[in-house]
C-alpha positions in Angstrom: -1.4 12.1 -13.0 -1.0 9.5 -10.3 1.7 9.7 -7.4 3.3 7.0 -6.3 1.9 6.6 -2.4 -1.6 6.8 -4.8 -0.5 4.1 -7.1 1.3 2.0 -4.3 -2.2 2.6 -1.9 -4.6 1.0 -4.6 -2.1 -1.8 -5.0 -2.6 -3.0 -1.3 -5.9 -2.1 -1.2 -6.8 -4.6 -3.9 -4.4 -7.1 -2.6 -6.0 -6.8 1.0 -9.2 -7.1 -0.7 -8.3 -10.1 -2.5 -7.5 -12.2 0.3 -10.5 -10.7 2.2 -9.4 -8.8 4.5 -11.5 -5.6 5.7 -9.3 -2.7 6.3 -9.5 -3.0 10.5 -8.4 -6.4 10.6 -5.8 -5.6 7.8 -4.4 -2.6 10.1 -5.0 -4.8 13.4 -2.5 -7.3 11.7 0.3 -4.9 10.7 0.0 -3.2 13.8 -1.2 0.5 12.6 -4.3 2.2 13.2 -7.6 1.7 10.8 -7.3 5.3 10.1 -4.0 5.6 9.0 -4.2 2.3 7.1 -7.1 4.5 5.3 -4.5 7.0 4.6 -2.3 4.5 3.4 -4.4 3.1 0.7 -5.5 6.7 -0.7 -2.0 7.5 -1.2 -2.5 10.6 1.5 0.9 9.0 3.7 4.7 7.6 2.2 4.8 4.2 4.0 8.3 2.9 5.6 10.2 0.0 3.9 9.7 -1.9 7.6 5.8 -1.5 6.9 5.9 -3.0 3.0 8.0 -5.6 4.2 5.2 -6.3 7.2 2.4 -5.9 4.6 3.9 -7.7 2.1 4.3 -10.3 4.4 0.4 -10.5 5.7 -0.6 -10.8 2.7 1.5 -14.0 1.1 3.7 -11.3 -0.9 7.1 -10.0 -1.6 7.8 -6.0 -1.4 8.9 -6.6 -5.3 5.2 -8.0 -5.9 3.5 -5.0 -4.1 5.6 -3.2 -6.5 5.8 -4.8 -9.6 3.7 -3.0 -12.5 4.0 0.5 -10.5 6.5 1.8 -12.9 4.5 0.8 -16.2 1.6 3.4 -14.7 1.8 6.7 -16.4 5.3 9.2 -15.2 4.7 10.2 -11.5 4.0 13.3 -10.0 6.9 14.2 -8.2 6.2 13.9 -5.0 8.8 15.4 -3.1 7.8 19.4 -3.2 
């Protein structure tokens, strides 16, 4: 089953890649590391609202678009043990 950091991860990572952006420049932009933007997309880190706002942003989209469609996925794990 898929957590929600994993579910919301793949979501920017295919938005990113959309409007072709490689992850450094992507990171670069938001002002975050290339690593931890690596994190980020594999679901390994919980991002803060003030980061999906600024990524959100970068990319043409609003937070509710990043999120849209995350709650039809399958139940989450929970992911607060």
């Amino acid at each position: 089953m898929e957590g929600l950091a994993q579910a919301l991860g793949r979501t920017i990572r295919e938005k990113r890649k959309e409007k072709g952006y490689s992850q450094e420049a992507f990171a670069l932009a938001v002002g975050i590391d290339r690593s931890y933007m690596g994190r980020i997309e594999r679901g390994e880190v919980n991002i803060t609202v003030a980061k999906l706002y600024t990524m959100a942003r970068i990319l043409g989209y609003t937070p509710a678009d990043l999120l849209t469609g995350l709650e039809a996925n399958d139940r989450f794990e929970d992911e607060t043990d």
